[in-house]
N, C-alpha and C positions, 0 to 999 in steps of 0.2 A: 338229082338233088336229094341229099339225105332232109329229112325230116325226123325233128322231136316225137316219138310216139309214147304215151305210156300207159302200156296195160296193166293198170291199178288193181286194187281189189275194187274198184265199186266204181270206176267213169275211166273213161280216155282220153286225153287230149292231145291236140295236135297242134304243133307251134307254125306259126307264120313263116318263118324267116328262116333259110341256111346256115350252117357254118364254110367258115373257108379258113383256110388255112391257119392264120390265126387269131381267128374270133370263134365265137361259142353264139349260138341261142339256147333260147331255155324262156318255161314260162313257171309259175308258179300259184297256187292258193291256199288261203287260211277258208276252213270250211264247219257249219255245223251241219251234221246228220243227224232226223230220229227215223230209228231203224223199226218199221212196226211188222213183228213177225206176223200177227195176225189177218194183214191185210190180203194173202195173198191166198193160194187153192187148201194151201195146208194147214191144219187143226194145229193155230199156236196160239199161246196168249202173252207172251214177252215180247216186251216195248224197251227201247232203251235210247237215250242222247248221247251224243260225242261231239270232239271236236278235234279237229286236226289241221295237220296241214300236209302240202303235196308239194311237187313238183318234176319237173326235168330237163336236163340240159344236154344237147347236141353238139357234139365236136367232129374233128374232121374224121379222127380215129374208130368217131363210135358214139354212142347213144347212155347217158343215163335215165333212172326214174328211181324214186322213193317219195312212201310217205310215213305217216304219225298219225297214229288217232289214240286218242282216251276215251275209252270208254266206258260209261257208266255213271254219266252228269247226276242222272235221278237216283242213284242209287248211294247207301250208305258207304260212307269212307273206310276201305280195305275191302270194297266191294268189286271197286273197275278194273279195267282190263289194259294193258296197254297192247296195242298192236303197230307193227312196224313192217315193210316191204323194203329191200333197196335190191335195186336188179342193173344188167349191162347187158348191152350189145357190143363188142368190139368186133369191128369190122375186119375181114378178112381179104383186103389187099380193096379191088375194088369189084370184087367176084358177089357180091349182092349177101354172101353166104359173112356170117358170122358168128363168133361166139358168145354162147348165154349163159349167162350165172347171176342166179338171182337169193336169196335169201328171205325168208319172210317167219316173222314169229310172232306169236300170241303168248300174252306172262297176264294169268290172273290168280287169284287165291288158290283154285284148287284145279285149272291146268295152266300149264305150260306147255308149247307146243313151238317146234324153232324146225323148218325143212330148208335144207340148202342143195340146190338145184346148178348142174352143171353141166351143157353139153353145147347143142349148136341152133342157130336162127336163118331167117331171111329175111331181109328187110328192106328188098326193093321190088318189092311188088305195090304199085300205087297205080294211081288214074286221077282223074281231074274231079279233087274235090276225095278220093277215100284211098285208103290201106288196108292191108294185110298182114301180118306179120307171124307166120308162126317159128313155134322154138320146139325143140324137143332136150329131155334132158334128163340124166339120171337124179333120184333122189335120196338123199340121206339124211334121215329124222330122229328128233329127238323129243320125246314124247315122256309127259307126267300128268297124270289125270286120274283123281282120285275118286270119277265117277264109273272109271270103266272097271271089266273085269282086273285086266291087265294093267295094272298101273304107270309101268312104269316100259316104255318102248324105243330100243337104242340103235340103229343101224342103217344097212342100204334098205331101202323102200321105193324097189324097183323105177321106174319110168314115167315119167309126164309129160305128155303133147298139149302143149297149151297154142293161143293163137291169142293175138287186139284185133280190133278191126274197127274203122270207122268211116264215115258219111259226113260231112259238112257240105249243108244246103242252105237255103234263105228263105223264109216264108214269112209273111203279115210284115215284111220289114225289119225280122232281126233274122238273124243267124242261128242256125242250129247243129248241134252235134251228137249224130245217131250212134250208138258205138255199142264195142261189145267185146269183152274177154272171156273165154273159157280156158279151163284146165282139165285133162283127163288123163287120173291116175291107173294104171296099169303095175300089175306084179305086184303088190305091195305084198309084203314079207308076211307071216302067218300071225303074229302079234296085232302087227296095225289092221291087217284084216278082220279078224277075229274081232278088235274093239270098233270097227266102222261096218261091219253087216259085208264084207265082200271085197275081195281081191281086185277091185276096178271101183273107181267113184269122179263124180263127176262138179264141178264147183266153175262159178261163171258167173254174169252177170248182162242187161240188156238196159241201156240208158238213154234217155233221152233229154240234151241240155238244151240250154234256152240262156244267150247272154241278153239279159235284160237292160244293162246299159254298157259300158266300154268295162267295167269293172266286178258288174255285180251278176251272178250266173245261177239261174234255179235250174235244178237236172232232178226229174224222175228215174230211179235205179229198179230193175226187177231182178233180183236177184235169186239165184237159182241153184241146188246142190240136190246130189242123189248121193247115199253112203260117205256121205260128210256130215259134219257140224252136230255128228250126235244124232245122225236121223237114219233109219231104218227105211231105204225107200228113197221116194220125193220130198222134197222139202222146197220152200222160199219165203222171198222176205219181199216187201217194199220200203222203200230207202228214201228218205225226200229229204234234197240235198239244198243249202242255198250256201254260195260259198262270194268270197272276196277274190278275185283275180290281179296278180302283180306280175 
């Protein structure tokens, strides 16, 4: 049985129901996040709001997922960010193996940042109640950022192994959902290296949801990057999500 999964930037969810031949599942949420960099191991003091929305829908062919966030509620106007992810699975025959391409970009004042990723997945690896999923996949980036040395970074941007993975259990009477995506960048070209501290960096996230009623879902995010997001090193965030489910 295929299963909806989707390795987001910041939760996973897993939909209930199959597709067959010709119907679709898919779930979906409108969400607000405040992201507080300071709460976590590492020396931050940027705080910020957003709001988005997510989703994704399963077919017989294959697998979608995308989302939308604005960000930067608290902050002055010409100041936020928008970010965006849309990615696929297309299934390759019924051999578990399939193909990945995913897209994901960041548009603020002073970066811009767009990676489109292309190569291959699996996504029959489950058990009763979690998944697995990893992709691997070349990268080509396009990069402006008026904070780095290198401003301005255009091309292949070697290799990324990324994975979702999730747990749904029940505890005190509701349901919960343990879950976790990582991405780890390999080979990246002598530009994007140079402006991220290293030829290998690492970005992902550790979540823990909680549907509080048929609708309404609060998830604690730990989110997690080495030689990403501008950090030299370690870095993370906590994320406290409370979103609407449809």
């Amino acid at each position: 049985m295929k299963k909806v999964i989707g390795s987001c930037l910041l939760c996973c969810t897993l939909a209930s129901t199959a597709a067959t031949a010709n119907e679709y599942s898919g779930w979906g949420n409108l969400h607000f996040d405040y992201q507080a960099w300071g709460h976590g191991v590492s020396d931050s003091e940027f705080d910020q709001a957003l709001i988005g929305i997510e989703g994704g829908l399963n077919f017989e062919w294959g697998e979608l997922f995308g989302f939308y966030d604005f960000e930067g509620l608290d902050r002055n106007s010409g100041e936020q960010t928008a970010t965006y992810n849309l990615q696929a699975h297309t299934y390759i025959g019924n051999s578990g193996a399939s193909v990945f391409s995913k897209v994901y970009s960041s548009h603020g004042t002073e970066i811009k940042e767009t990676n489109s990723f292309l190569g291959f997945g699996y996504t029959d690896i489950s058990g009763g109640g979690w998944w697995f999923t990893p992709w691997v996949a070349g990268n080509y980036t396009t990069v402006y950022n008026e904070f780095a040395e290198i401003t301005n970074v255009n091309g292949f941007n070697g290799a990324t192994f990324g994975w979702s993975a999730g747990y749904v259990f029940e505890a005190f009477g509701k349901p919960f959902l343990l879950s976790n995506w990582t991405e780890i960048e390999m080979f990246r070209n002598d530009e994007y290296a140079h402006n991220n501290y290293g030829r290998t960096g690492v970005n992902g996230g550790l979540n823990l949801g909680m549907d509080i009623t048929k609708n309404i879902n609060a998830t604690v995010m730990y989110r997690y990057y080495y030689n990403k997001l501008g950090a030299d090193g370690y870095g993370d965030i906590m994320i406290y999500r409370l979103a609407y489910k449809f």
